[in-house]
C-alpha positions in Angstrom: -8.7 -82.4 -15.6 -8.1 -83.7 -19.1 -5.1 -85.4 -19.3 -5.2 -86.5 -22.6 -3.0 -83.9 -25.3 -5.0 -81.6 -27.4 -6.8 -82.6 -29.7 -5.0 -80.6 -32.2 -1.1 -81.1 -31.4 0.8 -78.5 -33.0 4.5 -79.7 -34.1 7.2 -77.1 -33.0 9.7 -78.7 -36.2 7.1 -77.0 -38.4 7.3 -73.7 -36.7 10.3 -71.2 -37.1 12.3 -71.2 -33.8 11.3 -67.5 -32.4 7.1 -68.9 -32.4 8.1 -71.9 -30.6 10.3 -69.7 -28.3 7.4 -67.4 -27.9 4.9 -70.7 -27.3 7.0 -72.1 -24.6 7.3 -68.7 -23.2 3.2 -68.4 -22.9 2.9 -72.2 -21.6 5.8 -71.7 -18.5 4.9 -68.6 -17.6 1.1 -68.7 -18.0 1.5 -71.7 -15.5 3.5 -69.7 -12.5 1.6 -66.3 -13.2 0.3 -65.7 -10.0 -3.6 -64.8 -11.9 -3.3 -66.7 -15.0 -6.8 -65.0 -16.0 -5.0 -61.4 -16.0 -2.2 -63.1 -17.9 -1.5 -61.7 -21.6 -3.2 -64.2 -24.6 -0.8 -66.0 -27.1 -1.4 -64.0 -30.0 0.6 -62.3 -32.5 1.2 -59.5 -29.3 2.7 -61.8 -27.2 6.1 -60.5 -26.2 8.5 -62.6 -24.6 10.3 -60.0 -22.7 7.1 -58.3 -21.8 7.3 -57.0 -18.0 4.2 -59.1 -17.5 6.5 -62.7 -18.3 8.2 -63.1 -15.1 10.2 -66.0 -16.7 12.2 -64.6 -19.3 14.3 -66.9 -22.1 17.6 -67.0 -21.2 16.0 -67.5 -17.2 16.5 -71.2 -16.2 13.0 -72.4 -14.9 13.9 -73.8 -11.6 16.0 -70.7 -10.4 13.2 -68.7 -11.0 11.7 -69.3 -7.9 9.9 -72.5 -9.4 9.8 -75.6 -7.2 10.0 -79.2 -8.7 6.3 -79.4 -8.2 5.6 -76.7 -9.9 8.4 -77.8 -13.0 6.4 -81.0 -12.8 3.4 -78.8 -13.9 5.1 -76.9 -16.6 6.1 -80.6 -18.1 2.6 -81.6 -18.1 1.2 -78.4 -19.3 3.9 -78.8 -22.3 3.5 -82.3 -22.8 -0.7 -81.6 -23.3 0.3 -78.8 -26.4 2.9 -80.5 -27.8 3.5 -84.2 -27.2 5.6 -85.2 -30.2 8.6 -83.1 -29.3 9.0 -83.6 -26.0 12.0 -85.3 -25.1 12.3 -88.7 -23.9 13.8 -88.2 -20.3 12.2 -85.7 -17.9 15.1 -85.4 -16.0 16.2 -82.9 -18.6 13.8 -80.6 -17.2 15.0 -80.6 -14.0 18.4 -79.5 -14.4 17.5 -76.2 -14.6 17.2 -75.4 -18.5 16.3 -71.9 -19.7 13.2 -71.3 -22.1 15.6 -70.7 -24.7 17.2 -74.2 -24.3 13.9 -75.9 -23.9 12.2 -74.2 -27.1 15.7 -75.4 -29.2 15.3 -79.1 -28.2 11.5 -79.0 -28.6 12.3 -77.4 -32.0 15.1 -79.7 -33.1 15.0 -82.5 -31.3 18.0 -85.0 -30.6 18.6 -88.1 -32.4 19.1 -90.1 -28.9 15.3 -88.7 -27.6 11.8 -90.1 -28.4 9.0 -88.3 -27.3 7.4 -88.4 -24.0 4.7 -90.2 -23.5 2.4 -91.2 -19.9 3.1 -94.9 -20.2 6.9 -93.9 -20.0 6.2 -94.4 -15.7 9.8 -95.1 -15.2 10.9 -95.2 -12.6 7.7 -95.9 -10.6 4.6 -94.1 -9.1 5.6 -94.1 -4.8 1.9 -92.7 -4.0 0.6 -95.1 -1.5 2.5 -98.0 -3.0 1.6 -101.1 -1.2 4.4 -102.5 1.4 6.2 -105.5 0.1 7.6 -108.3 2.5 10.4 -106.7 3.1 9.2 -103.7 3.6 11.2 -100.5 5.3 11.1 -100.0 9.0 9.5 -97.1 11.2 12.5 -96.8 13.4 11.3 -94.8 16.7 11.1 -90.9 16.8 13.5 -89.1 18.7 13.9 -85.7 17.3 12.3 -83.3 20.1 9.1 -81.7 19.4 6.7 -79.0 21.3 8.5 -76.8 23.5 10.9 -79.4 25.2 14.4 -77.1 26.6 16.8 -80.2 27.9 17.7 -79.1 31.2 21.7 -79.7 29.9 23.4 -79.5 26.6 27.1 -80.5 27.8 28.5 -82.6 26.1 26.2 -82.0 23.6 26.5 -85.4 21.9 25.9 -88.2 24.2 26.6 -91.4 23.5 23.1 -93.8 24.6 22.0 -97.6 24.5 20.5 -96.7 21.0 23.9 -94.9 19.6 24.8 -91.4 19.9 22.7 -88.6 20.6 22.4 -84.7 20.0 20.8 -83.3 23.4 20.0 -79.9 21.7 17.3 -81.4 19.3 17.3 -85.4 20.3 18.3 -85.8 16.6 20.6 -89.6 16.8 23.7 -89.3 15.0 26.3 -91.7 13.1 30.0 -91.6 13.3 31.3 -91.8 9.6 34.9 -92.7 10.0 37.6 -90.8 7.9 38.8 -92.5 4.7 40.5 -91.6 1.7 37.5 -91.7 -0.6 36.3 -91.5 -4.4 34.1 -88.3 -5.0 32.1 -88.1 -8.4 29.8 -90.2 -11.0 33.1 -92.9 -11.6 32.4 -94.7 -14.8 28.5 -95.3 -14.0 26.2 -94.8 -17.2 24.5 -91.8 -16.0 27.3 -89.7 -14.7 26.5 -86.2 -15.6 29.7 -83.8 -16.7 29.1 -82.2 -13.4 29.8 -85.4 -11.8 33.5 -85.6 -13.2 36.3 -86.3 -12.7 36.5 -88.7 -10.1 38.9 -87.6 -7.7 40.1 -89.0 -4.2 39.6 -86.8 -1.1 40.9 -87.8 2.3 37.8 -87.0 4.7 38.5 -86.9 8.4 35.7 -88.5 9.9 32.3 -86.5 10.9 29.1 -86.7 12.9 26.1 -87.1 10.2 22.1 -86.9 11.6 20.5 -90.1 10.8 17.5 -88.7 9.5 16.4 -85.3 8.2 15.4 -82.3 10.6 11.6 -82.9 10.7 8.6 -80.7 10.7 8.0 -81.4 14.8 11.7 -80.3 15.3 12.0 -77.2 13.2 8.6 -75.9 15.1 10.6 -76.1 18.1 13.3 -74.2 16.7 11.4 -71.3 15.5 9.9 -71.5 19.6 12.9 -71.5 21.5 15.6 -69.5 19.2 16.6 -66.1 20.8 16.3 -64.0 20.1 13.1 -64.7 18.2 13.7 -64.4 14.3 11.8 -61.7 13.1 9.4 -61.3 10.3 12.2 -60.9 7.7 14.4 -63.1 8.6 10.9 -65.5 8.6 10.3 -65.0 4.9 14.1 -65.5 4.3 14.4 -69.2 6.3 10.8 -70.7 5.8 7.4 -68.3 4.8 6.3 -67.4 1.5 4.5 -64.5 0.2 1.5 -63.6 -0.2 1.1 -63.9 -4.0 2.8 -67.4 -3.8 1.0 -70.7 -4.9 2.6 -72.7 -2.7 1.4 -71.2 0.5 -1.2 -74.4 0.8 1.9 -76.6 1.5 3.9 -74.7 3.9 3.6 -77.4 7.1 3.7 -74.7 9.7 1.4 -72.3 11.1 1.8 -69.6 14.1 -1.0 -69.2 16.4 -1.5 -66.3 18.8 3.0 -66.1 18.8 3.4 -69.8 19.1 4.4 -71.6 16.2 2.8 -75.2 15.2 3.2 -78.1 13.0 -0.4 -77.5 11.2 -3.3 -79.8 11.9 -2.9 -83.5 9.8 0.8 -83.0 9.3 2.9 -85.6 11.2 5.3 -84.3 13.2 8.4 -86.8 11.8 8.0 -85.8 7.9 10.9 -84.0 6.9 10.8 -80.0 7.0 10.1 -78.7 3.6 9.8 -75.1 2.1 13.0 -73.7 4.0 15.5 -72.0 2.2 19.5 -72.6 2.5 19.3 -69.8 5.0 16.5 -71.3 7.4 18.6 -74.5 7.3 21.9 -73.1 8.0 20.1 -70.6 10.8 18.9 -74.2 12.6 21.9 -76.0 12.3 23.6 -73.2 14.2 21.4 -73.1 16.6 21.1 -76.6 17.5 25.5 -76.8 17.6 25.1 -73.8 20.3 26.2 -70.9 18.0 24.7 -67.5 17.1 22.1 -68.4 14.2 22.2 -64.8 13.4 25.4 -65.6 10.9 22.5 -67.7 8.8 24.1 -66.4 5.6 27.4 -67.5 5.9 29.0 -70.5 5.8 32.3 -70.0 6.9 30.9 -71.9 10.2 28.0 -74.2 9.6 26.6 -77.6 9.9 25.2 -78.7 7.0 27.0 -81.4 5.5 30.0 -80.6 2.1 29.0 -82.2 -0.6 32.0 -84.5 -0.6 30.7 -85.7 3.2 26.9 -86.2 2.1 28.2 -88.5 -1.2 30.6 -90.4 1.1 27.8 -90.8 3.6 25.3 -91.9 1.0 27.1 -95.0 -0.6 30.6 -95.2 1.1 33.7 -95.3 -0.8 33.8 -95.5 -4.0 31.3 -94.3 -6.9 27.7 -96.5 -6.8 24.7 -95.4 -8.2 22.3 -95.6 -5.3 23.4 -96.6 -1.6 22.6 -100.5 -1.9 24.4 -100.2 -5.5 22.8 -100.9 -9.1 19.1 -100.3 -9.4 16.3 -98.5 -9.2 14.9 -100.2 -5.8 11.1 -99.5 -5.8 10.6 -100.8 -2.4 14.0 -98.1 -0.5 13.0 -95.2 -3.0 10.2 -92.3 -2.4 10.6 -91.0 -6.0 8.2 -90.2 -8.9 8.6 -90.0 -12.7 4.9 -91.2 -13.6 3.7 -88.4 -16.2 -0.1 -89.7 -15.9 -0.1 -88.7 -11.6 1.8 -85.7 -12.5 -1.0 -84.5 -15.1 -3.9 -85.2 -12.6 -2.6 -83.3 -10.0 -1.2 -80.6 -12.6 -4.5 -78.4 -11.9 -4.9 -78.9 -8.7 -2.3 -80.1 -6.3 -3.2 -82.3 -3.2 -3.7 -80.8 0.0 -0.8 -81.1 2.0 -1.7 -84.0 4.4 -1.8 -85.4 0.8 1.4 -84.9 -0.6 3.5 -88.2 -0.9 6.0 -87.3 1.3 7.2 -90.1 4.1 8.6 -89.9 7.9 11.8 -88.9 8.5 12.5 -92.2 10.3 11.4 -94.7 7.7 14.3 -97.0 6.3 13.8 -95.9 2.9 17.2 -94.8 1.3 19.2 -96.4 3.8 23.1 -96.0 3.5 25.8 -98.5 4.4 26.2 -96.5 7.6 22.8 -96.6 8.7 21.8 -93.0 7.7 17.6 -93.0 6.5 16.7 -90.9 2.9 19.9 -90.5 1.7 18.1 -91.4 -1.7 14.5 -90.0 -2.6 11.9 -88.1 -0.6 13.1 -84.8 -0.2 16.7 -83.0 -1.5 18.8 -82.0 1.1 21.1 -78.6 1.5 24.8 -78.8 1.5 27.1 -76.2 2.6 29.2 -75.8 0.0 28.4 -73.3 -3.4 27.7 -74.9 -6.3 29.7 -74.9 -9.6 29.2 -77.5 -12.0 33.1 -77.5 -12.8 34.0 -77.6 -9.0 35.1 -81.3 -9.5 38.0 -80.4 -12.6 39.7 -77.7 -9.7 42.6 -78.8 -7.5 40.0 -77.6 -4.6 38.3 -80.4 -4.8 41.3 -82.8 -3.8 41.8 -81.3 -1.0 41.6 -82.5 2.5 38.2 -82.4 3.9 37.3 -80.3 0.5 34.4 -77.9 -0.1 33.5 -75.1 -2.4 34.0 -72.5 -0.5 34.4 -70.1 -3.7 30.9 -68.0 -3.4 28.8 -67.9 -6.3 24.9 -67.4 -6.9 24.2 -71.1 -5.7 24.1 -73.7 -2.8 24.3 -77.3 -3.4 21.8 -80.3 -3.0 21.5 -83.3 -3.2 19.2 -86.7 -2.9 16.3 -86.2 -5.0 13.2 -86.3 -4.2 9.5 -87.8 -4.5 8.7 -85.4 -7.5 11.5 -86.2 -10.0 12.6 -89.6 -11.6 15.1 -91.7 -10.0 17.9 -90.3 -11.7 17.9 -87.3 -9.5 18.4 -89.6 -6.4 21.7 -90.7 -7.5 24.2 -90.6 -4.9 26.4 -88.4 -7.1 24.0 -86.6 -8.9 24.8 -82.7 -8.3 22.6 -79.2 -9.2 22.5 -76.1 -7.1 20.0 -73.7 -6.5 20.1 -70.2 -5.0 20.2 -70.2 -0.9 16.3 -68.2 -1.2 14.7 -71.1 -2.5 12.1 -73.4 -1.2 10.5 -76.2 -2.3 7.9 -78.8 -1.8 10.8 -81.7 -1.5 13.6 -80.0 -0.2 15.3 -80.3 3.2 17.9 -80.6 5.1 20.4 -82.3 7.6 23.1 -81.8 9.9 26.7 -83.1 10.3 29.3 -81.6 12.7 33.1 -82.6 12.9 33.6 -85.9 15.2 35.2 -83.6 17.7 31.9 -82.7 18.8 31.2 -86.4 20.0 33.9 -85.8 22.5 34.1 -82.6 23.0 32.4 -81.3 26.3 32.7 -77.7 25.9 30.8 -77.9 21.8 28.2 -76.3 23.0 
C-alpha cells in the first residue's frame, strides 16, 4: 500500500461545504461498504442519503457499528485525499463525530489545529516495542480455561496465599476500600466537558478483578453456561455477521458444539469483540445468577463508572494511574499515523494484532489492578450521558447512571487510539451491540461477596 497522500491533494477550504460533505461521505462509507467494488462512484450522482451509504451525515462514525480499527482506517483513508485539512489531534475522531461535523472542520478548520501529518507518532507506536529494564511483569495466570467446573463455589470468594480469589472463573480479585472520592477530569489540561464537574462521591468499598476476563475464560463460559446461549443470543454477546469485515479477528471458534480459543491466540489476551450484553451475560454467570437478564442492569457486575475511575488512579483526579505522563513502557496504546496506513488495506491477522496478556503489569493502578490504562476499553454498567456529571445523581452514594439511554459506558483506551483516550477520566459511550477489536471487559461485585458464603 501507498502511504504517501495523493499526488494531487485536493483542499476542502476551496470547495463549497455540501462537495466536501458529499467527499467525506464517499471516503467513510466507501471504506466500511461491505463490497467497495459494487459501491456507487464519486461523481456528480453521488447522493449522500442514497440507501446504498450506510453511514449517513448526521450518523456519528463510531456508533455506526464501526470499531476503532476500522475509524483508524477511515483517518488514513482521509488523511491520503486530503492531508492539509486534517486536524491536528486524532483523538477528535474518536469521540464519535458525525460526517457532517467532520466535513465542517475539514472545511473550516480551527485556529488551535495544524494538519495531520505521519511524523505526528505521538504518543508512541506499542507494536513489538522492545522491553526496557524495568520492564512490566507476566504475573501468573489464574483465570480458568478449558472445561474446568470447581467442584465448590461457596463462598465464592476465597481468600488464598496469593490474595483473594473468585472460585467460579479463578479470576483474583482486589478489595478497594470505601472512600469519599473525587470523580471527574479535576483541573488536568485535557479534561473533556464530559469529564466535569468534579464532584465527591462516597463509594463503599467493592471487589474489582485484577485483570480483564480473557479469551481462555470466556471459552469456558460459553461451554458450561446453561442453559446453552443460543444462536441469537450468540450474535448479540460475541459473533458477527456474515457480511462483517471483522470476522478475521473474532478469537473464538466452535468446533463440532464445543467452543475454542482459535489456534495462535493465547489464552490470557483479553476477550475482545463482545458486546455490553455478552459482558454483562458473563459477569452474571460467574456471581451465580441467571445470565438470561443479560440486558439489564438493574443487577450486574460490571464495574460503575465512578468505581472503575476510583479504581484506576485512587482518589483524587490524575491523568494516568502512576500520575503525569504518557509512560511508554506501562501503556499498550497507538497514535502512529504511518502503522495505521500500512495496515489500512489490509489488517494483520489476528495472532498479529498488538494486543498483550491480561496479566502483564502494563497500566498498573495504585491498588494493584493490571490495564486499567491502554490495551483494550472496558464496559461499565452504567448508561452513558455526557452531562451525567452536572446531575445531583452523580453525588450520590455509590452513584451510577442508572437513567437508560441509547448508550453504555467505557472506559481505558486502548492499543488503537492515542494516549488521550487512556486517561483515567476520559469518558464516551457506545451502544450495548457493539464490538470492537479493543474492547473488553471486567468484573467488580460489592465487598459483601468476600464474606458472604451464601453469594453464590
Amino acid at each position: 500500500l501507498d502511504v504517501r497522500p495523493v499526488t494531487r491533494a485536493w483542499s476542502c477550504a476551496a470547495m463549497d461545504f455540501q462537495e466536501v460533505l458529499k467527499r467525506v461521505s464517499h471516503a467513510i462509507n466507501y471504506e466500511v461498504a461491505s463490497d467497495s467494488k459494487k459501491f456507487p462512484p464519486l461523481d456528480e450522482d453521488y447522493d449522500v442519503m442514497a440507501e446504498s451509504v450506510r453511514i449517513k451525515p448526521k450518523d456519528d462514525i463510531m456508533n455506526a457499528g464501526l470499531d476503532s480499527l476500522a475509524t483508524s482506517a477511515i483517518i488514513c483513508r482521509l488523511w491520503r485525499l486530503y492531508p492539509q485539512n486534517m486536524p491536528r489531534e486524532p483523538a477528535f475522531f474518536f469521540e464519535y463525530p458525525t460526517i457532517q461535523e467532520i466535513a465542517t472542520v475539514m472545511h473550516q478548520g480551527t485556529d488551535t489545529s495544524e494538519a495531520m501529518r505521519p511524523e505526528h507518532v505521538d504518543p508512541f507506536p506499542p507494536k513489538y516495542r522492545p522491553f526496557v529494564p524495568q520492564k512490566p511483569e507476566l504475573m501468573p495466570f489464574s483465570q480458568l480455561t478449558g472445561t474446568v467446573v470447581p467442584t465448590v463455589w461457596r463462598p465464592l470468594h476465597l481468600e488464598t496465599k496469593d490474595g483473594i480469589q473468585r472460585q467460579s472463573d479463578g479470576m483474583q480479585c482486589i478489595l478497594i476500600p470505601g472512600a469519599d472520592v473525587n470523580i471527574g477530569g479535576g483541573t488536568m489540561e485535557d479534561a473533556r466537558c464530559n469529564e466535569q464537574p468534579t464532584h465527591p462521591v462516597r463509594l463503599s468499598s467493592f471487589l474489582m478483578d485484577i485483570e480483564p476476563v480473557s479469551v481462555g475464560s470466556y471459552v469456558r463460559f460459553l461451554n458450561l453456561a446453561t442453559p446453552p446461549p443460543t444462536e441469537a443470543e450468540l450474535l448479540d454477546w460475541c459473533l458477527l455477521r456474515p457480511n462483517d469485515k471483522r470476522r478475521c479477528h473474532v478469537p473464538i471458534v466452535r468446533r463440532q458444539d464445543r467452543w475454542q480459543v482459535k489456534e495462535k491466540v493465547p489464552e490470557n489476551w483479553p476477550m475482545i469483540l463482545v458486546s455490553w450484553y455478552g459482558a454483562n451475560a458473563y459477569s452474571l454467570w460467574v456471581h451465580g445468577k441467571d445470565w438470561r437478564d443479560y440486558k439489564s442492569s438493574a443487577e450486574s457486575f460490571l464495574p460503575t463508572e465512578a468505581q472503575w475511575e476510583y479504581a484506576a488512579r485512587g482518589k483524587d483526579p490524575k491523568d494516568f494511574p502512576w500520575g503525569r505522563g504518557e509512560d511508554t513502557d506501562l501503556l499498550n496504546v497507538c497514535w502512529d499515523l504511518q502503522t495505521h496506513l500500512e495496515n489500512a488495506e489490509a489488517p494483520p491477522p489476528l495472532h498479529q494484532l498488538p494486543l498483550e496478556p491480561v496479566n502483564l503489569t502494563k497500566g498498573q493502578s495504585p491498588f494493584g489492578l493490571r490495564g486499567m490504562a491502554g490495551n483494550v476499553w472496558q464496559w461499565c454498567r452504567d448508561f452513558y450521558d455526557p452531562d451525567f456529571y452536572s446531575s445531583k445523581l452523580a453525588s450520590c452514594e455509590d452513584a451510577w447512571n442508572f437513567t437508560e439511554s441509547d448508550f453504555r459506558s467505557e472506559r481505558g483506551g486502548s492499543w488503537v487510539g492515542p494516549a488521550a483516550l487512556a486517561r483515567s477520566s476520559f469518558r464516551r459511550g457506545r451502544c450495548p451491540e457493539a464490538k470492537g477489536r479493543c474492547l473488553g471487559f471486567r468484573c467488580c461485585a460489592p465487598a459483601s461477596y468476600f464474606s458472604d458464603t451464601s453469594s453464590a
